[in-house]
C-alpha positions in Angstrom: -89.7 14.9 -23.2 -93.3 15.1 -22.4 -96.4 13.4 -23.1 -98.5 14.8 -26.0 -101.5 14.5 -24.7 -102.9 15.3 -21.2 -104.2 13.0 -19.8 -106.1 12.3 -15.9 -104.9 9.1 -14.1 -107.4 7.8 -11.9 -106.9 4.6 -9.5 -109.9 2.6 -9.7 -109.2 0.2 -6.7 -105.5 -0.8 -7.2 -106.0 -0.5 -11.4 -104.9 2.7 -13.0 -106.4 4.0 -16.2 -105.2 7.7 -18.0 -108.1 9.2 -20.0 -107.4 12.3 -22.1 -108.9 15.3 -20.8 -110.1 19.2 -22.4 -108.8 19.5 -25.8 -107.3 16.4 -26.1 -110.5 14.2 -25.8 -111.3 15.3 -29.1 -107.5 14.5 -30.3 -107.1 11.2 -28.2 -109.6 8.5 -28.1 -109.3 5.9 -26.1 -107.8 5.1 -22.7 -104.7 3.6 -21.3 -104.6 0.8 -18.6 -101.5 0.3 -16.3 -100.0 -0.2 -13.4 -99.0 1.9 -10.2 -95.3 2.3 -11.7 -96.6 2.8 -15.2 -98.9 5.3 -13.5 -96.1 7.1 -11.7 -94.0 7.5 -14.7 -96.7 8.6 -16.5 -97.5 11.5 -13.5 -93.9 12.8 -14.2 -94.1 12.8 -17.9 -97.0 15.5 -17.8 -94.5 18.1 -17.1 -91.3 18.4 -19.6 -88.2 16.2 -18.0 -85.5 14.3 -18.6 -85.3 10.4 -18.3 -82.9 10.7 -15.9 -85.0 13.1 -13.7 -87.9 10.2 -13.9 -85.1 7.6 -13.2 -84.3 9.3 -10.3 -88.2 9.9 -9.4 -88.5 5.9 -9.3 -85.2 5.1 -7.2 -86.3 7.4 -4.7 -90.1 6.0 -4.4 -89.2 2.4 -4.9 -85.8 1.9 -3.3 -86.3 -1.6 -3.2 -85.4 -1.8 -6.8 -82.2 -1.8 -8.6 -81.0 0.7 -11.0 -81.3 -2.1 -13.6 -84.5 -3.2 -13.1 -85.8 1.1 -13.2 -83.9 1.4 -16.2 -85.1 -1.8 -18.4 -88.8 -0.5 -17.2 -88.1 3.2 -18.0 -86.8 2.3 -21.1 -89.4 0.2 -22.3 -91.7 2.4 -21.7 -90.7 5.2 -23.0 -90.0 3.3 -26.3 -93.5 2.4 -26.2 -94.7 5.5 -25.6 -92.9 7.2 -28.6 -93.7 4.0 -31.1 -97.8 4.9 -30.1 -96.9 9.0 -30.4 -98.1 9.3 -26.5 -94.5 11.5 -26.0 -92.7 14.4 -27.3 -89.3 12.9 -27.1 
């Protein structure tokens, strides 16, 4: 999987916003708002992976959370994601 789009991610002071970039302004309009962990998953899905390579990504920068709570927010995510047709599934 992969997002279709490329997109920048730029923190603005704790906020994160994605913005399509080159080609894909003309394709994309608009721009996401999120959070650092929506931000971070995003950062992986720029490059083809595997939801478990991203699940694994997350454990190992925010080892304070449980597998459950990674994988309900992975999920969601991703579901989103493919529902708006931000990611090549």
């Amino acid at each position: 999987m992969k997002l279709r789009y490329e997109l920048t991610i730029m923190d603005m002071g704790g906020e994160f916003a994605a913005v399509p970039v080159g080609e894909d302004a003309a394709k994309f309009h608009g721009m996401l708002k999120m959070n650092a962990v929506t931000a971070d998953i995003l950062g992986q899905l720029k490059e083809e992976t595997t939801p478990e390579k991203v699940h694994a990504y997350l454990k190992e920068k925010y080892p304070e959370s449980t597998d459950d709570e990674i994988g309900h927010t992975l999920v969601g995510l991703l579901n989103q994601l493919v529902r708006e047709g931000l990611l090549i599934p």
